[in-house]
Backbone as JSON Lines, residues from 0, in Angstrom:
{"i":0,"aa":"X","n":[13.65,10.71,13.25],"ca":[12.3,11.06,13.68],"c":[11.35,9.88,13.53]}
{"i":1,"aa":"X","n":[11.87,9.37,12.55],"ca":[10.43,7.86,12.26],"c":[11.21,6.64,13.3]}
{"i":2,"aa":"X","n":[11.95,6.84,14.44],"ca":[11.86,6.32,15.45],"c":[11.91,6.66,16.26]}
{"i":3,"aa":"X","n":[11.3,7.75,16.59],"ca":[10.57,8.08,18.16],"c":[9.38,8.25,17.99]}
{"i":4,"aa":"X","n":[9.06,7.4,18.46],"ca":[7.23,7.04,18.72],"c":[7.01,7.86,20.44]}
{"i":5,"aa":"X","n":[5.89,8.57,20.47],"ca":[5.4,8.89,22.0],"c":[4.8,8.01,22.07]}
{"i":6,"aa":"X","n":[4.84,7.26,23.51],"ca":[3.49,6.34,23.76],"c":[3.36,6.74,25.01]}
{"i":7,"aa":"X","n":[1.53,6.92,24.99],"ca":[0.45,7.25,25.6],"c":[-0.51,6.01,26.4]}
{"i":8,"aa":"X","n":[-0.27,5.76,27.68],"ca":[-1.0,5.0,28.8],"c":[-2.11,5.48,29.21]}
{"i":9,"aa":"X","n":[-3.24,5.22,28.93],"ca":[-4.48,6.06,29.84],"c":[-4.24,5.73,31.15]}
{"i":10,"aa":"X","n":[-4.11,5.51,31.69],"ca":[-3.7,5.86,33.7],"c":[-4.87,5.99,34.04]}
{"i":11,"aa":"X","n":[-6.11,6.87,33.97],"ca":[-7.1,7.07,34.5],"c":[-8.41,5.9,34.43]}
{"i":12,"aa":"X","n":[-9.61,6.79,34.98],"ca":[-10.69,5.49,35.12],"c":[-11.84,6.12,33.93]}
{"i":13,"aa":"X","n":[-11.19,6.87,33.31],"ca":[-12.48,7.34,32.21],"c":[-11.75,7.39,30.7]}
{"i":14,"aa":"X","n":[-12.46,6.89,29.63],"ca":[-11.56,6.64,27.98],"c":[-11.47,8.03,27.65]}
{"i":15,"aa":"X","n":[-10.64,8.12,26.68],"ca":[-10.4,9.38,26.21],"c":[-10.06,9.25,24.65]}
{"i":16,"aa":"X","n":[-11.27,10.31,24.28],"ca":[-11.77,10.72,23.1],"c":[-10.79,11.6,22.41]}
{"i":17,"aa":"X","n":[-9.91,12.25,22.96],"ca":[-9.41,13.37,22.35],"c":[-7.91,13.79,22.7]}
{"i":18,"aa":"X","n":[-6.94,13.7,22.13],"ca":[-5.61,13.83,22.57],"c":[-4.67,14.79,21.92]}
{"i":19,"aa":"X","n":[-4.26,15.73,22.75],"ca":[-2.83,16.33,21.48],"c":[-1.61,17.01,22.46]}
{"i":20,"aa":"X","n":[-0.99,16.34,21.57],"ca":[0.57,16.48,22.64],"c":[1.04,17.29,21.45]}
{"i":21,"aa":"X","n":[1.97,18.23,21.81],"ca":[2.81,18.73,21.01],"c":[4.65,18.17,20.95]}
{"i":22,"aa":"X","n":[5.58,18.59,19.8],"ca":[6.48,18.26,19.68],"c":[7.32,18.99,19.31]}
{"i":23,"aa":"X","n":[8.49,19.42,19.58],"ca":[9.44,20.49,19.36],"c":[10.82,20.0,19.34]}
{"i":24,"aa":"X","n":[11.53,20.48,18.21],"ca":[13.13,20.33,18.47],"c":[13.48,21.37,18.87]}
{"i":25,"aa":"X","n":[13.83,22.05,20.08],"ca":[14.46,23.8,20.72],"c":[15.5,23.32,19.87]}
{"i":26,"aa":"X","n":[16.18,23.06,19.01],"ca":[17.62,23.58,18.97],"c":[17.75,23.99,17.51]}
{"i":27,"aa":"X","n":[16.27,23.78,16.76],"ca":[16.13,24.33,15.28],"c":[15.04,25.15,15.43]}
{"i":28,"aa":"X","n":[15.67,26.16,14.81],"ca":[14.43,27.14,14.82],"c":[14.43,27.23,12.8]}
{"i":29,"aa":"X","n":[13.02,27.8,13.35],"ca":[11.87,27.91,11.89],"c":[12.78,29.66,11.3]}
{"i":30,"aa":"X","n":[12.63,29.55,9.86],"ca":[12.84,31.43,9.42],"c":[12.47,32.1,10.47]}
{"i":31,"aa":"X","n":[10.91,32.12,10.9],"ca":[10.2,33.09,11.64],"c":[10.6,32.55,13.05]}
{"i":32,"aa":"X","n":[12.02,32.18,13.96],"ca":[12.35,32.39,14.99],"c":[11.36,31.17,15.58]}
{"i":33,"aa":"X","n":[10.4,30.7,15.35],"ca":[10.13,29.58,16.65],"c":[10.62,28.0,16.25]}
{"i":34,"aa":"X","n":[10.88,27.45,17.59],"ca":[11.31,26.12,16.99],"c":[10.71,25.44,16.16]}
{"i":35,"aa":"X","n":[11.03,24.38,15.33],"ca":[10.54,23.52,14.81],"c":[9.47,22.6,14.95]}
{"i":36,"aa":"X","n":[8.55,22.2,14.95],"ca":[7.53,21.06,15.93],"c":[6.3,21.17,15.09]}
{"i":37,"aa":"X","n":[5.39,20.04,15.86],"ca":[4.51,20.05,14.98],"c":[3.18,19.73,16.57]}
{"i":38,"aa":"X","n":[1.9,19.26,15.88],"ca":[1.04,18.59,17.07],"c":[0.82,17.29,16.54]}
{"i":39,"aa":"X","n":[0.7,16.54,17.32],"ca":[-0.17,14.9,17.52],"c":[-1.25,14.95,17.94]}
{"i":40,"aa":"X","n":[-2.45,14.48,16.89],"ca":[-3.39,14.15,17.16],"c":[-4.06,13.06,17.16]}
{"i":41,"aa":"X","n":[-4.62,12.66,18.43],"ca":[-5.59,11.38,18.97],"c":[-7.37,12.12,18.31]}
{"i":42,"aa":"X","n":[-7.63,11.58,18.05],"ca":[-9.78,11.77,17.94],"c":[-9.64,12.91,17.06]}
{"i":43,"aa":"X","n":[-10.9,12.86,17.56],"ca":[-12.09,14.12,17.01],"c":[-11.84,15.68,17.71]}
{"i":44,"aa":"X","n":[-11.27,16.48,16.91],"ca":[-11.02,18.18,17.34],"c":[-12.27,18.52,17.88]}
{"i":45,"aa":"X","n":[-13.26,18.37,17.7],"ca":[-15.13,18.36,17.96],"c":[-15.15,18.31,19.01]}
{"i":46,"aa":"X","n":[-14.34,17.12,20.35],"ca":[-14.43,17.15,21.25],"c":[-13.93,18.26,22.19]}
{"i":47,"aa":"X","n":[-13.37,18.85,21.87],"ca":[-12.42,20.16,22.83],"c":[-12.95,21.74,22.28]}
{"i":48,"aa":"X","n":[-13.82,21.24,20.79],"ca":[-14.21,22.71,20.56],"c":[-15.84,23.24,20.53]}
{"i":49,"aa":"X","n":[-16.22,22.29,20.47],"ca":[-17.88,22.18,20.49],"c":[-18.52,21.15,21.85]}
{"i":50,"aa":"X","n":[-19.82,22.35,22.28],"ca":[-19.76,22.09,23.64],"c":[-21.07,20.75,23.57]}
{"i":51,"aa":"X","n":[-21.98,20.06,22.67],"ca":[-22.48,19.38,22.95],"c":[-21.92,18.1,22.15]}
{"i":52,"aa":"X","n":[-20.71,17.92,21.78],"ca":[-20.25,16.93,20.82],"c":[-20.11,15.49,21.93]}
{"i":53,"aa":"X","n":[-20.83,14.53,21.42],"ca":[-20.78,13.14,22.22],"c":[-20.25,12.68,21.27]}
{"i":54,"aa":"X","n":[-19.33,11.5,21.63],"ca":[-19.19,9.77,21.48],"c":[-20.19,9.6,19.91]}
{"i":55,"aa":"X","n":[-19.62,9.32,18.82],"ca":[-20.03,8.68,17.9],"c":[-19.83,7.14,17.99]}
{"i":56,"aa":"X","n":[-20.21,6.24,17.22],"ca":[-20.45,4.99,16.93],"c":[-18.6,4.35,16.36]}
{"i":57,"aa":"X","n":[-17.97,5.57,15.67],"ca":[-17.24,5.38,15.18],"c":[-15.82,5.92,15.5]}
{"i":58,"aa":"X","n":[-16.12,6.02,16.88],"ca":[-14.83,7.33,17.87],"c":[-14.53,6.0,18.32]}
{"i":59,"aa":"X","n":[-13.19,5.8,18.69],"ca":[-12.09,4.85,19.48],"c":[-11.41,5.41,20.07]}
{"i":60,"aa":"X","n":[-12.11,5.71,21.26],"ca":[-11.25,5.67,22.5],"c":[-10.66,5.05,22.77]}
{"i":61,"aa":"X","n":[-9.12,6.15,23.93],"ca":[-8.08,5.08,24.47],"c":[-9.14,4.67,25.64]}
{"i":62,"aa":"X","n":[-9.04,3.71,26.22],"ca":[-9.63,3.28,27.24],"c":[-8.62,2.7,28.56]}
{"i":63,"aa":"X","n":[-9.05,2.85,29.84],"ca":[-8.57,2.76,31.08],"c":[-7.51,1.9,30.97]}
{"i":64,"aa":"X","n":[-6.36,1.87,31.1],"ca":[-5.38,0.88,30.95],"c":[-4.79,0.66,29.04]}
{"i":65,"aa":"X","n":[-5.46,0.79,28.32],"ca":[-5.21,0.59,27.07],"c":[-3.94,1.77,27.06]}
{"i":66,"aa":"X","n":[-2.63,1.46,26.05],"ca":[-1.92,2.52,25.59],"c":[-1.99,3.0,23.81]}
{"i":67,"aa":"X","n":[-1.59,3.7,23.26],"ca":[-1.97,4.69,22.19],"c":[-0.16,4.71,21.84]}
{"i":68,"aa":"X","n":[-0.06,4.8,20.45],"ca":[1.54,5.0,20.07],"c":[1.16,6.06,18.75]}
{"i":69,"aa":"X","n":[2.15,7.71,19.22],"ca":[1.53,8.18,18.13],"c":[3.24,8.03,17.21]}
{"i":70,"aa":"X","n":[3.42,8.45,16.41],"ca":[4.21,8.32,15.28],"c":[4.32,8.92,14.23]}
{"i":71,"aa":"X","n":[5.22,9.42,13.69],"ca":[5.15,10.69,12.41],"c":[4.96,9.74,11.66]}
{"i":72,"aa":"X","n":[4.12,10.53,10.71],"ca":[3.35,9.49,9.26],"c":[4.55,9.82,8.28]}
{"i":73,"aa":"X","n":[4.6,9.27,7.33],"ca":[5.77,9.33,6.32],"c":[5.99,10.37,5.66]}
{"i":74,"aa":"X","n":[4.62,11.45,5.51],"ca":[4.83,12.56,4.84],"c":[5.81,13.2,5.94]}
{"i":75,"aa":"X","n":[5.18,13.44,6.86],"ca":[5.87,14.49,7.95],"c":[7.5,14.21,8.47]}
{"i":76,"aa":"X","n":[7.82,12.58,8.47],"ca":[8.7,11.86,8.69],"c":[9.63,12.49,7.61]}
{"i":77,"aa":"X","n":[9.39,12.38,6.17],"ca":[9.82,12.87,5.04],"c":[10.27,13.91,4.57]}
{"i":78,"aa":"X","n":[9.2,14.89,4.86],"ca":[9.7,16.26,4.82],"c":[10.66,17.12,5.93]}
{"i":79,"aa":"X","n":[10.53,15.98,7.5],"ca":[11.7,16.81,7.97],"c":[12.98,16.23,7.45]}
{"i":80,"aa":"X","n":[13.27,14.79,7.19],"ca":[14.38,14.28,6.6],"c":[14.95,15.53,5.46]}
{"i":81,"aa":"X","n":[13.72,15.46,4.5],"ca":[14.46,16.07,3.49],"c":[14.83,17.73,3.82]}
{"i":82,"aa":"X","n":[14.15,18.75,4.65],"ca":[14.56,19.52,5.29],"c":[16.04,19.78,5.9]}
{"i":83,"aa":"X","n":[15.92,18.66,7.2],"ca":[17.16,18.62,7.85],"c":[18.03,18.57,6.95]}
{"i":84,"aa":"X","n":[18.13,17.55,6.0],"ca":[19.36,17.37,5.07],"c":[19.76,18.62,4.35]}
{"i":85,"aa":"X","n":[18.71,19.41,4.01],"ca":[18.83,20.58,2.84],"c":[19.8,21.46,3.79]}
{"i":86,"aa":"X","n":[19.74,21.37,5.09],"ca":[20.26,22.63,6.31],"c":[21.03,22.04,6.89]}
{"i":87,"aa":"X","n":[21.72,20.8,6.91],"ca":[22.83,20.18,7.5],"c":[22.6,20.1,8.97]}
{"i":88,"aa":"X","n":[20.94,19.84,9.26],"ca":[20.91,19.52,10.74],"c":[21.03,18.28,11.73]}
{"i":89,"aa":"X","n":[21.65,18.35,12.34],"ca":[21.58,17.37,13.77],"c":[21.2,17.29,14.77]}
{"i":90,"aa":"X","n":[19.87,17.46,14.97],"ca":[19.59,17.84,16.48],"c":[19.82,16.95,17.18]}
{"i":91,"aa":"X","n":[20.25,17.19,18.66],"ca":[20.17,15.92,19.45],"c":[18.92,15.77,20.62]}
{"i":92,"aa":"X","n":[17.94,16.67,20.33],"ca":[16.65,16.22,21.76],"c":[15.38,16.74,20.79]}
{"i":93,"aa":"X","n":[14.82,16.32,21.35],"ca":[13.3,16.04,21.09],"c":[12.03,16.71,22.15]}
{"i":94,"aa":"X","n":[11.43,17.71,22.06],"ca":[10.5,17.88,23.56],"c":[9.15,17.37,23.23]}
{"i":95,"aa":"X","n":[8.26,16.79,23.89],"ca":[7.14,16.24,23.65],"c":[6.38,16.68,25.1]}
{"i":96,"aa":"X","n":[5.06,18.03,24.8],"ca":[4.76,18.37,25.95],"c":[2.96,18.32,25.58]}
{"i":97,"aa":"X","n":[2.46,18.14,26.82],"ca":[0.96,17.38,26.9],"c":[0.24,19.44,26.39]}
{"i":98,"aa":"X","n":[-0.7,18.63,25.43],"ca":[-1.84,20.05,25.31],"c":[-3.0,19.8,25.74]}
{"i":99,"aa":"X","n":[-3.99,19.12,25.58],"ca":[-4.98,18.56,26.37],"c":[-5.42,17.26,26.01]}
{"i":100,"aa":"X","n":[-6.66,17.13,26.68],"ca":[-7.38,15.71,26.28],"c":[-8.65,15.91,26.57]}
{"i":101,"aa":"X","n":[-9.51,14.92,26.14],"ca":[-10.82,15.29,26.32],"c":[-11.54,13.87,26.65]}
{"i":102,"aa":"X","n":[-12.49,13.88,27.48],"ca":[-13.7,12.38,27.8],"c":[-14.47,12.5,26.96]}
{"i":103,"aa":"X","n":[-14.95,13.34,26.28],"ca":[-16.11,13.02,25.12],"c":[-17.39,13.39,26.22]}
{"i":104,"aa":"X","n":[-17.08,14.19,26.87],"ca":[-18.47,14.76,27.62],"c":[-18.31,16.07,27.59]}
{"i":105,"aa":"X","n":[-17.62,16.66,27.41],"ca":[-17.32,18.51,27.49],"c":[-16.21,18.72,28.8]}
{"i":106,"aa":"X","n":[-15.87,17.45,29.21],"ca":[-14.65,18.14,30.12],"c":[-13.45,17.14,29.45]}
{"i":107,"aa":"X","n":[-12.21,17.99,30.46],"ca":[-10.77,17.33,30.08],"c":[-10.02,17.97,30.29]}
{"i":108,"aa":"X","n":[-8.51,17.72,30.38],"ca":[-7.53,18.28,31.07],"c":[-6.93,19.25,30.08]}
{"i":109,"aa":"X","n":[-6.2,20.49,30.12],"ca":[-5.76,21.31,29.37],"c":[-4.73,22.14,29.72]}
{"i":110,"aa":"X","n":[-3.75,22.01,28.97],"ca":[-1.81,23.16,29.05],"c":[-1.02,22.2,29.85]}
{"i":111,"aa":"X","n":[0.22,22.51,30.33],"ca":[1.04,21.58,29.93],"c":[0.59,21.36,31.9]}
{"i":112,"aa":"X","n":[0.04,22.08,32.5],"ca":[-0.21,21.36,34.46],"c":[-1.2,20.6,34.61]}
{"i":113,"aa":"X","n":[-2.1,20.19,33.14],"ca":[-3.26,19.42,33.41],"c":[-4.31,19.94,33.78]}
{"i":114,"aa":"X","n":[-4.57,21.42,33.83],"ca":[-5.72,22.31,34.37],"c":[-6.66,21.7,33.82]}
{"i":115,"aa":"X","n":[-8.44,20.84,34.47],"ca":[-9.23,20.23,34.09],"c":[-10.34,21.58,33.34]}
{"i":116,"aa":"X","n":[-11.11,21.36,32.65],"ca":[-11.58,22.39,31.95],"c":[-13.22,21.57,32.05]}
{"i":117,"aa":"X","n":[-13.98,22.49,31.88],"ca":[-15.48,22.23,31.3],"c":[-16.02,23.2,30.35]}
{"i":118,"aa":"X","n":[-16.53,22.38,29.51],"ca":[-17.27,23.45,28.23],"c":[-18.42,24.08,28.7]}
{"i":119,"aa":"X","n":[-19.3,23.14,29.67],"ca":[-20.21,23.45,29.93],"c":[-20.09,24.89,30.93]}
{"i":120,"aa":"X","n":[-19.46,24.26,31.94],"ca":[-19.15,26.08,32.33],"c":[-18.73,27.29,31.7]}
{"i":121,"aa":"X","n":[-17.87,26.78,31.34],"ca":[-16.6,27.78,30.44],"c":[-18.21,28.67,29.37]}
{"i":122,"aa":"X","n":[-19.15,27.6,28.62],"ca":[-20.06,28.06,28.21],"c":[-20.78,29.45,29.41]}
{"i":123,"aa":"X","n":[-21.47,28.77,29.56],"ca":[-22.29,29.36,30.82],"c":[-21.5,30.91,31.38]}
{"i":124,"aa":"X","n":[-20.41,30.66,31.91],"ca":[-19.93,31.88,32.01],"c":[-19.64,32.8,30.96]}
{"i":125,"aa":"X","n":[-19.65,32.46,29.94],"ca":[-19.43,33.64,28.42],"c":[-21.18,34.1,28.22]}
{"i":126,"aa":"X","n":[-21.9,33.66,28.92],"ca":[-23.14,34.38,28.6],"c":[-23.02,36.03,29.45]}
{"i":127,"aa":"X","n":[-24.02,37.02,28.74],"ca":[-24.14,37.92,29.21],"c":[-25.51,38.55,30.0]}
């Protein structure tokens, strides 16, 4: 696991504030029946859940062309090692599937077809 890195290309013409891909082994499942996996997170959660959250001073965006490498940190790296070992596992695949992203304006893409989202609407229409 502490060598598979996802790496992330911004492709587009606008930076992005906010990223989370998810990760799954299908071929281990958890006690409670779902696979194994965890999420990757890029930024600030602020951006995808609160509808007037801007761009701080101290947010690093990926930017247009720039790429992003996310990577299990050593705890997480660690505890599946020591896991797998306790259960004699081998998996052989890895799934890594897109959850959304965000511009740091209240829109961004969201689920695994890229459906573009706005807070600002999405707001607006929950009024009564």
């Amino acid at each position: 696991m502490r060598e598979c890195p996802s790496i992330v290309k911004n492709t587009g013409d606008r930076p992005i504030y906010a990223l989370s891909l998810v990760w799954v082994i299908t071929e281990v499942k958890m006690p409670d029946g779902n696979p194994y996996g965890s999420t990757m997170l890029y930024g600030r959660s602020q951006f995808r859940t609160e509808l007037n959250e801007i761009p701080k001073p101290e947010d690093d965006p990926i930017e247009p062309g720039e790429v992003y490498v996310f990577k299990l940190n050593d705890s997480k790296a660690g505890g599946w090692e020591s896991w797998a070992k306790e259960n004699d596992l081998h998996p052989k695949d890895l799934l890594v599937f897109f959850n959304f992203l965000c511009f740091g304006d209240g829109t961004g893409l969201e689920s695994t077809n890229g459906q573009p989202f706005n807070l600002k609407v999405r707001n607006d229409n929950q009024r009564f």
